[in-house]
C-alpha positions in Angstrom: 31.6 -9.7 17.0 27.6 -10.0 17.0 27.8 -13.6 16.2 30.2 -14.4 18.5 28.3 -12.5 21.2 25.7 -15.2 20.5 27.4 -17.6 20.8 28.9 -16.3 24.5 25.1 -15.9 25.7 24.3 -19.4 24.0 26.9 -20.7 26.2 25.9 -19.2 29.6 22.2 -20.6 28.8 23.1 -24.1 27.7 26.1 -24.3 30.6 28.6 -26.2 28.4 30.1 -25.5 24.7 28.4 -29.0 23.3 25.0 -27.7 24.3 25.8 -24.0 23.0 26.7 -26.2 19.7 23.4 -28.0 19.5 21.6 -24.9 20.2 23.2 -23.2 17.3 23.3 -26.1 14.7 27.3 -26.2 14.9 30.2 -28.0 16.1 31.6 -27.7 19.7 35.2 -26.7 18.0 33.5 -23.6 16.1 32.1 -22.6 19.5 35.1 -22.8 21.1 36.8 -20.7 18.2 34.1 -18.3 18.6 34.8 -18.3 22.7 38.5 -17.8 22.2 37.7 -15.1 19.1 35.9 -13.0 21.2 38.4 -12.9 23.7 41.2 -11.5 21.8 38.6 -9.1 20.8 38.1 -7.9 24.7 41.5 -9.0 25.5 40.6 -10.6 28.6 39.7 -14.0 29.8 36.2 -14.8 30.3 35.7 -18.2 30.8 36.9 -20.0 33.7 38.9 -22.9 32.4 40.5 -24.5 35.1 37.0 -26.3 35.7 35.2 -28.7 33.7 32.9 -28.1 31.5 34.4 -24.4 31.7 32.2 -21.2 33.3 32.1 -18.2 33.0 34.7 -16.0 35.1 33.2 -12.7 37.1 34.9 -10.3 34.0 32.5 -13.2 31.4 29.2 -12.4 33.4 29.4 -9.1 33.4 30.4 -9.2 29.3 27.6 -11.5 29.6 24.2 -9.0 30.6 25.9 -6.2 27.9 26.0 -8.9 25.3 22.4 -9.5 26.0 21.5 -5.9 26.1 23.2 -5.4 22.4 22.0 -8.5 20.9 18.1 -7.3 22.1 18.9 -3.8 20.7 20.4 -4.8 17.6 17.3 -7.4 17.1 15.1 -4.4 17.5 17.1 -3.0 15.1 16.3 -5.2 12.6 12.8 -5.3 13.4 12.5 -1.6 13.1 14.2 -1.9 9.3 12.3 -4.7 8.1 9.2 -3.7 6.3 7.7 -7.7 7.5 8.1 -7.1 11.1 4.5 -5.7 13.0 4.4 -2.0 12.7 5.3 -0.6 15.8 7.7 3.2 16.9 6.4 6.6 16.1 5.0 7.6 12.3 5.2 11.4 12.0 2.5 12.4 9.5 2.0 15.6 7.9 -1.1 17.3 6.8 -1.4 20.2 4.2 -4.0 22.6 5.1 -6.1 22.2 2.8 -6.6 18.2 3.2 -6.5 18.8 7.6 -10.3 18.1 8.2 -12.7 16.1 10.2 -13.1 13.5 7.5 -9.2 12.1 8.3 -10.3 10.4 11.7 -11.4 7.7 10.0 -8.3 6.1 8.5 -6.4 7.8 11.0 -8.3 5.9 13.7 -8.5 2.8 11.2 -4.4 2.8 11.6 -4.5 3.0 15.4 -7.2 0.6 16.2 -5.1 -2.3 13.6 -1.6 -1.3 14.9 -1.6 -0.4 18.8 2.2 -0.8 18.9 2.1 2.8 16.4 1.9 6.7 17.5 1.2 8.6 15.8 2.7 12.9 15.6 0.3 14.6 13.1 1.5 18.2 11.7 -0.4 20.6 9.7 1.5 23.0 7.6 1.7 24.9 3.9 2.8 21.8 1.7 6.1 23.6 0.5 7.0 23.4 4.4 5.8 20.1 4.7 8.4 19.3 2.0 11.3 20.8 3.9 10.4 18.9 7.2 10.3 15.6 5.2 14.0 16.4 4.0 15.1 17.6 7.1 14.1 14.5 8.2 11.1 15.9 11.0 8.5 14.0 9.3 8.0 10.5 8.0 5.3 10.8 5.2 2.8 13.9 4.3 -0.5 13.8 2.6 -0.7 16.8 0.2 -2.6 18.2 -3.0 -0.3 18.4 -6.1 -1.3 19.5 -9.1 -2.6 17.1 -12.2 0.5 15.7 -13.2 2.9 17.3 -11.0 5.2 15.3 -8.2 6.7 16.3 -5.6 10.6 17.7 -6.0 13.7 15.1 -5.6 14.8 13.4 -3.9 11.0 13.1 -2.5 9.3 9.9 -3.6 5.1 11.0 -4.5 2.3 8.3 -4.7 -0.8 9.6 -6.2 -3.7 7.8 -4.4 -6.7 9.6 -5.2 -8.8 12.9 -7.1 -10.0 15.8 -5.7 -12.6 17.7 -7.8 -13.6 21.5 -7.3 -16.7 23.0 -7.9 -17.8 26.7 -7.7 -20.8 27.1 -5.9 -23.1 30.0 -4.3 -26.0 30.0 -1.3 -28.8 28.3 -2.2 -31.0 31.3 -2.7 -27.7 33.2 -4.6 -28.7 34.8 -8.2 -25.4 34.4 -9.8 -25.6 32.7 -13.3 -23.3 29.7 -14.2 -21.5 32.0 -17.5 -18.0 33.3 -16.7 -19.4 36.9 -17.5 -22.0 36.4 -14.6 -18.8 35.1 -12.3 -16.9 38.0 -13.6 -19.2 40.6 -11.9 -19.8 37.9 -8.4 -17.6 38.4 -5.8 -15.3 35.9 -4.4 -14.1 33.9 -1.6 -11.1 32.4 -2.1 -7.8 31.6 -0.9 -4.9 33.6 -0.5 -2.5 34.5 -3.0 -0.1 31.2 -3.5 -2.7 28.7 -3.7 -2.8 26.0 -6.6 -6.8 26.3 -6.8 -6.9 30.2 -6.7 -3.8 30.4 -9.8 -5.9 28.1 -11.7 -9.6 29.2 -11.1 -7.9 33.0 -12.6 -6.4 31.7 -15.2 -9.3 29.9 -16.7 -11.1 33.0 -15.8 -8.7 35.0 -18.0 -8.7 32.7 -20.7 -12.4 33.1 -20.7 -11.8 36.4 -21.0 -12.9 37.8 -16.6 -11.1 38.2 -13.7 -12.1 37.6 -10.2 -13.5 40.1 -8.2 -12.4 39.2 -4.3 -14.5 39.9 -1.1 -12.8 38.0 1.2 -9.0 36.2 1.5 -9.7 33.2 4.0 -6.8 31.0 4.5 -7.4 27.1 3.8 -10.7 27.2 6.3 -12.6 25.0 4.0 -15.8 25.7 6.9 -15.2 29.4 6.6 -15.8 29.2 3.2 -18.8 27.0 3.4 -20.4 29.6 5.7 -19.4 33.0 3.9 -21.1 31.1 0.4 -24.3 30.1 2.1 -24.4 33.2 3.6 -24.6 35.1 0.5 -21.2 36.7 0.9 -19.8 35.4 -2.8 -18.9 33.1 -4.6 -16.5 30.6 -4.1 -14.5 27.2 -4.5 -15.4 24.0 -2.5 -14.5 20.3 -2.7 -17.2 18.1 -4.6 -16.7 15.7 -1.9 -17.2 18.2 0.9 -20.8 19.8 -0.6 -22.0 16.4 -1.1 -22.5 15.6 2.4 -26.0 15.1 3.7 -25.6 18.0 5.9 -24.7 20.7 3.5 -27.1 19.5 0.7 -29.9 22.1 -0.2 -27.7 24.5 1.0 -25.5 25.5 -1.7 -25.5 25.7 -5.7 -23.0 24.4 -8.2 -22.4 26.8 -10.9 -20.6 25.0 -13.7 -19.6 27.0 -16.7 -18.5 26.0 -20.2 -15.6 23.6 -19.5 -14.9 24.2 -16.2 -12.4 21.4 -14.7 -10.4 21.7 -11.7 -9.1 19.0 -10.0 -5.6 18.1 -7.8 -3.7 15.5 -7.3 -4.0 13.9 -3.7 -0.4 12.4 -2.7 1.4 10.6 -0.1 4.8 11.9 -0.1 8.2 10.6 1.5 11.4 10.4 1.6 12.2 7.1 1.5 11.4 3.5 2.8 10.1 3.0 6.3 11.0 -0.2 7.6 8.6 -1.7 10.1 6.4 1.4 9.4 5.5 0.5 5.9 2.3 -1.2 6.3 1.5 1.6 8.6 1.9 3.8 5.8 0.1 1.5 3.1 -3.0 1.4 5.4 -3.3 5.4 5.6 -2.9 5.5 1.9 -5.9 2.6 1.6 -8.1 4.9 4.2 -7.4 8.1 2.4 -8.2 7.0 -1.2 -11.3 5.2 -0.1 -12.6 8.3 1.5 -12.0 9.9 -2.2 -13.0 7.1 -3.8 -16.8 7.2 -1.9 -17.1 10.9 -1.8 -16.6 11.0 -5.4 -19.7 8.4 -6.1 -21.9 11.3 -4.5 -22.5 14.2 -6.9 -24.1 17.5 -6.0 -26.8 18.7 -7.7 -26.3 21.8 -10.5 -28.4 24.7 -10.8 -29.1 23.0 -14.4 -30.0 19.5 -12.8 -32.6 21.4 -10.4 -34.0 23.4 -12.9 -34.5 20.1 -15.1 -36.5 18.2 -11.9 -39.0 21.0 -11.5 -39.7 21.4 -15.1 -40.6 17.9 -15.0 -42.5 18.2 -12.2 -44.8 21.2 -13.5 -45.2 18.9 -16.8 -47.1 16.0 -15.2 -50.9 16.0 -15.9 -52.7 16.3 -13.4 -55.5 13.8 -12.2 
């Protein structure tokens, strides 16, 4: 019926059924057909034929301004499934808790400045809810931390786009030592029970032969943390990336004992395809792994790398 809808409007714009024809590359007898087609369709006359060229009856222009209306909707339709057409409609983004900082403005606001025509819903949440939102069909796409290797459950579709590495650090003037015995006797400020980085920071703990002794539970507050470690609270776990930053340098220590490597997965998860919203979605996963990708070229300093630079500073001669 669509197609002979078109040809119906075609008709009313060119004002005969030859010049519907040329508009539509055909013959003036498949127009007709198409006319007569979408009649028996309606059951009801709309043209006028008792004139010449035939016009549209008062029942035809009516048909007419719906016909419009659906052809429009359907075209947007299409323009809304097409992953070609210019990203436009709202992208519903979710945020695990862990990755929700300050940093994200930037590809967020990347996105927005390059596509106008997109809003954007952000949502913050645990990433196991995040995961039921995206099947229940509340979000679009969520950005999450996954362990090394892992994916997300079926039917969800994961796309590792970048590494996030942990190190343990202390305040600057802490007195901690960077063995596992010396951790063993710190206290800790970590996350609380459930979180991927706290299960493995205890298991390689146990396996080197400690446990963790906690101070303080603080619940995905990656600024919380910062404070409560530079403070002198305890130990604790931070984001490479995050410590690195001019503003927190000097302020904290890396303590790195004997092979000690944590790192997650960060992933762009969905259910399926997007449509007009895929380039959207592309450009968010270009801004988040470049914000990886340039934290990650910026390491921060050891104890051992300090200790190393004043050595060689008390060994120049003097002169």
């Amino acid at each position: 019926m669509l197609d002979d809808l078109h040809a119906l409007v075609e008709f009313a714009q060119a004002g005969s059924i030859a010049g519907a024809a040329d508009r539509l590359f055909r013959t003036p007898s498949a127009i007709t057909r198409q006319l007569q087609r979408l009649e028996a369709e309606l059951g009801a006359e709309l043209l006028d034929r008792s004139t010449k060229p035939p016009r549209l009856n008062s029942l035809g222009s009516r048909v007419l301004e719906q016909a419009r209306d659906l052809l429009q909707r359907t075209e947007a339709l299409r323009s809304l499934a097409s992953p070609d057409a210019e990203p436009h409609g709202l992208l519903r983004i979710g945020l695990a808790h862990a990755l929700a900082e300050g940093t994200l403005i930037e590809p967020i606001r990347a996105l927005t400045e390059k596509y106008s025509k997109v809003q954007l819903r952000l949502l913050s949440g645990l990433t196991g809810e995040l995961f039921n939102r995206l099947l229940a069909g509340e979000l679009d796409v969520a950005a999450v931390f996954l362990p090394e290797g892992k994916t997300a459950p079926p039917p969800l579709l994961t796309n590792i786009i970048a590494r996030d590495h942990m190190e343990i650090v202390q305040g600057a003037a802490g007195n901690v030592g960077g063995d596992w015995e010396s951790l063993g006797r710190a206290p800790w400020v970590l996350n609380p029970p459930g979180c991927l980085l706290r299960a493995s920071l205890i298991d390689q703990m146990q396996r080197a032969g400690v446990t963790p002794t906690i101070a303080a539970e603080i619940h995905h507050n990656v600024h919380l943390h910062l404070a409560l470690i530079q403070s002198g609270y305890g130990v604790g776990l931070l984001p490479a990336r995050f410590i690195a930053r001019k503003e927190f340098i000097g302020t904290v220590e890396v303590l790195r004992p004997p092979s000690f490597e944590l790192h997650l997965s960060v992933a762009i998860v969905r259910v399926g395809q997007l449509g007009a919203l895929e380039r959207a979605v592309e450009l968010l996963e270009h801004g988040i792994r470049h914000l990886f990708e340039a934290a990650n070229t910026t390491k921060p300093v050891t104890r051992s790398r300090r200790r190393v630079r004043a050595n060689r500073r008390k060994a120049r001669p003097r002169k």
